[in-house]
N, C-alpha and C positions, 0 to 999 in steps of 0.2 A: 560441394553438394551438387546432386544432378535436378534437372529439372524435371517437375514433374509429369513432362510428356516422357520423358525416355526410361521411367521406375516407376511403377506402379506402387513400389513399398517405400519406406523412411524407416528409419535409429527414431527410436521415441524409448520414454521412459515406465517400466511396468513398475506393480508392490507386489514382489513375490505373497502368495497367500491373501493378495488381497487389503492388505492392511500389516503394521509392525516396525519394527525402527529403521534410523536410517538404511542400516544394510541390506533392507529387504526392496531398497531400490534394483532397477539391473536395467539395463538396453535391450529393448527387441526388437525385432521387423514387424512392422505395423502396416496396412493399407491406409494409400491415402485419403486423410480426411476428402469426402465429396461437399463441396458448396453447394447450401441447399439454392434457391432462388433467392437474390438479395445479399448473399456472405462473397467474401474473397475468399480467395486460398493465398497465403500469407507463407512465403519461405523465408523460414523463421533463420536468421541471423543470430538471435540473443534473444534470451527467457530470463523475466525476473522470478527470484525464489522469495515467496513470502511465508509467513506463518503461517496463514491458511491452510498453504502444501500440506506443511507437519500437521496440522491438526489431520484434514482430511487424510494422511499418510498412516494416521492413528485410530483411523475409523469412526471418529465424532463427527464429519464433516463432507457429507456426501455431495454429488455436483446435484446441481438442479436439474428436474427433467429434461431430455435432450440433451446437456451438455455431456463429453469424453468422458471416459473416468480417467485419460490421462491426466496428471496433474498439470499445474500452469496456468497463471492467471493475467500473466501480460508477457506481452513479444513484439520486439521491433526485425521487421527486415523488408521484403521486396514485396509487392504483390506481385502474382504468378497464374491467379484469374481473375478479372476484373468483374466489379458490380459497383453500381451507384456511382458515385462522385468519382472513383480511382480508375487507374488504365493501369493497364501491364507497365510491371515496371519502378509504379511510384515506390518511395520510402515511406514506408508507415510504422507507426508504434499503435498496439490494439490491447483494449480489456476483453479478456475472453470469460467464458464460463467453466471453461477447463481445456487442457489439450496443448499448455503449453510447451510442456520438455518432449518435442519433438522435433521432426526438421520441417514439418506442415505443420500448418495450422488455420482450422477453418473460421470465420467471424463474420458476424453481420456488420457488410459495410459503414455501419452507420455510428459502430462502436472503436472504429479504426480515425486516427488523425494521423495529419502529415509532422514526419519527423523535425524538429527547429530545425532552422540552419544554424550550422554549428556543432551539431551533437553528434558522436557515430551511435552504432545502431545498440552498442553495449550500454553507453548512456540513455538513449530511449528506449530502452525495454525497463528501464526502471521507474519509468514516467507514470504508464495509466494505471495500478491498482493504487500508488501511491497518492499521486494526484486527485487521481477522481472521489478517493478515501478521504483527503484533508479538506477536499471542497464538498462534498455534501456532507460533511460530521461538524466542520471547524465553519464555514460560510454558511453553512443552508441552516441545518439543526440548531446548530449553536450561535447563529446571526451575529457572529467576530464582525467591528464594526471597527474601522480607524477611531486611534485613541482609546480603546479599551484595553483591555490586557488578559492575556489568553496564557493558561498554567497548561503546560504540556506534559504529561508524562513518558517516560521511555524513548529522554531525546534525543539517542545516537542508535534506534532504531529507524528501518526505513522510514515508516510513519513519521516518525521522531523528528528525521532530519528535511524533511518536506515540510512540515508542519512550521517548524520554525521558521523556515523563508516563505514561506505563502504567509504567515503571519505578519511578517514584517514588511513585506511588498504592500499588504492593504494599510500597511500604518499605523499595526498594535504594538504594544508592547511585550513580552513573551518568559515567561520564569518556567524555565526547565529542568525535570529533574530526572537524574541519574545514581544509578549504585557505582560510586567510585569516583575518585578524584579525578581522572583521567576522562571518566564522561562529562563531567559538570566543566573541565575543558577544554574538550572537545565539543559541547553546542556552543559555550558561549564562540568559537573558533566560526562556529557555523552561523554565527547574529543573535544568539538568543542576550538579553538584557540584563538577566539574573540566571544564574544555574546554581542547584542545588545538589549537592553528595549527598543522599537518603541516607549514607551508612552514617554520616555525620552531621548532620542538621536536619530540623524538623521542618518540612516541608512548607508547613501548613502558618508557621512563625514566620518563617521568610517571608512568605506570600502578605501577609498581613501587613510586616514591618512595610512591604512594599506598596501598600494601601487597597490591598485586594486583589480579587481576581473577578473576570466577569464572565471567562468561558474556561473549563478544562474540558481538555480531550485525555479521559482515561482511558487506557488498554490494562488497567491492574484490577480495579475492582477491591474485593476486602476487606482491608483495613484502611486504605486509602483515604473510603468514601466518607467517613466523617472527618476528615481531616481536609477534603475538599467541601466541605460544606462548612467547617471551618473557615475555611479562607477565600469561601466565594463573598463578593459582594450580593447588597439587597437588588431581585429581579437578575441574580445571576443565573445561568446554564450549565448541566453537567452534562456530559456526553460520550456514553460507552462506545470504546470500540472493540472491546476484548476483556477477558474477565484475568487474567492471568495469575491471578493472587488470593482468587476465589469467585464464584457466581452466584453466590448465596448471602444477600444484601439484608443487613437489619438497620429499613430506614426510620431514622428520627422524625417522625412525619411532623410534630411540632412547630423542627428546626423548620424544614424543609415551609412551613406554613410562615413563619416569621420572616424569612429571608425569599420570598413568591418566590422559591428556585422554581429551576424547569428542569428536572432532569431525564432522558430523554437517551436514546442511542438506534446505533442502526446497522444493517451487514450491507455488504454492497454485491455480490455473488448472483441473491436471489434476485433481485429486483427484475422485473420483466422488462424485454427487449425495450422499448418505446421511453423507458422512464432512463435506461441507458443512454441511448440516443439524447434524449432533452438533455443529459447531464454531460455528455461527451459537448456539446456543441457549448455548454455555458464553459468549460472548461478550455474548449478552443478558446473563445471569446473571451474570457476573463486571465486565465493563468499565463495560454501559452504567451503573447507581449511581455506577463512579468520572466519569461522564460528568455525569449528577445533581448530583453534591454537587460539581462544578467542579474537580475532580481533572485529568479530559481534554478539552481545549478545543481542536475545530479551528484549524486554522492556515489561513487559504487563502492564499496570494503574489498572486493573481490572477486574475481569470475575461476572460473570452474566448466570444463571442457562439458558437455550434456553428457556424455557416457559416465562421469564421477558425480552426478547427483548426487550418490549416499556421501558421498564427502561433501557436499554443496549444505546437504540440511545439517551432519552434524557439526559443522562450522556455525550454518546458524542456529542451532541451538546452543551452542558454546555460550551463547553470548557477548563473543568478544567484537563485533563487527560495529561496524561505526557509518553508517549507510547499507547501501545495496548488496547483493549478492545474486549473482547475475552468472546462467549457464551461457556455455555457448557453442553450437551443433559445430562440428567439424566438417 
């Protein structure tokens, strides 16, 4: 990659049309992103690919004002203009609000950490949407407390498999569940304490025989939901992070009144600058150490060159990935 004094353009990733499936991905020449007052400019190494992508690639799912419509939600590589805390040079991994399948990328310094020692930059680009996701949905929202036990769904997704070890780092206990004998183990392979095959046992019975649950983090939504109120204990938390199985809730309000749930969920994209900031800084202070002492250890399933993005999302839409999926600029 050249720097950005000597190319005024960058490979970033367009949707032809606007919107459509994977193949309406492609590579263009793009200007580079300019840092407004306070952002770095960020020569991106490695982009993690999340669902969000796909959705917003589907057209449900637009940036927030000011952000890229390119897509990309975290990037680890070099800064390339410095602001705030960093100098030319540092290694950082960043949440962005868009703009990550490129080879620039602009971010408010404040949304940017330094890479662990230990990780390359493929492993830290997998870190902040993941991260920052299981810590303000699983620690904030849903107040996971050592010795409680936390019911994960989707746990050899990105989410999935972050959830699991930040779980276990604070000292919960963790019942995961997955479609397929090969996921249920593969989280227990990643710490999880019970895993569950949905195609073959009922979620909600496990969780019981195991004496409850006191926090789920859903990404399914559905039919799920009474099957997690089911098996939440009394003064337990639900907590959406995606509907994938349906967004259209018929709550038991009785249940939900006998068992003082809290349910409760959140998107992390929108939230304005200043509440990212507060949230990157408890995530320095809280995670990365469990990151240090080999507590939370990236997962990646696979990388994928940034010009093959349409192969990058229909991989992960396959569903067959078992952690991350991570581009990476040439």
């Amino acid at each position: 990659m050249t720097s950005p004094l000597e190319n005024e353009t960058m490979t970033a990733i367009a949707i032809e049309g606007g919107r459509g499936p994977a193949s309406a991905l492609h590579p263009t020449r793009s200007p580079l992103p300019e840092p407004k007052p306070g952002e770095i400019l960020i020569q991106v190494r490695a982009a993690g690919v999340n669902r969000p992508d796909i959705v917003q690639r589907l057209g449900a799912y637009p940036p927030p004002p000011g952000a890229p419509e390119t897509l990309g939600l975290e990037v680890a590589g070099v800064v390339a203009r410095a602001a705030g805390r960093w100098k030319v040079g540092d290694r950082v991994c960043a949440l962005l609000g868009g703009g990550g399948y490129a080879e620039y990328a602009a971010v408010d310094a404040r949304h940017a950490l330094p890479i662990p020692d230990g990780l390359d930059f493929v492993q830290a680009a997998g870190l902040p949407e993941t991260v920052f996701t299981v810590y303000a949905n699983v620690f904030q929202h849903g107040a996971l407390k050592s010795g409680e036990t936390l019911l994960l769904h989707g746990a050899t997704s990105g989410i999935g498999v972050t959830a699991i070890q930040m779980a276990k780092a604070a000292g919960a206990k963790v019942i995961a569940t997955g479609r397929g004998a090969d996921k249920a183990k593969a989280a227990l392979a990643l710490g999880a304490d019970v895993a569950v095959d949905v195609t073959a046992e009922d979620f909600a019975e496990v969780a019981k025989r195991e004496g409850g649950v006191d926090v789920v983090l859903d990404m399914v939504g559905g039919d799920y939901v009474s099957k997690n109120l089911d098996a939440l204990n009394t003064g337990g938390r639900i907590v959406f992070i995606a509907s994938l199985g349906g967004g259209q809730l018929d709550l038991p309000i009785f249940r939900i009144m006998m068992k003082r749930a809290v349910i409760t969920g959140s998107t992390l994209r929108p939230r304005d600058p200043d509440e990212k900031a507060r949230l990157a800084g408890e995530v320095e202070r809280v995670v990365w150490p469990w990151i240090a002492a080999g507590k939370v250890k990236p997962q990646v399933d696979r990388t994928f060159p940034l010009e093959e993005a349409a192969a990058a999302h229909a991989h992960l839409e396959g569903g067959s990935h078992v952690g991350k999926v991570i581009l990476v600029p040439g």
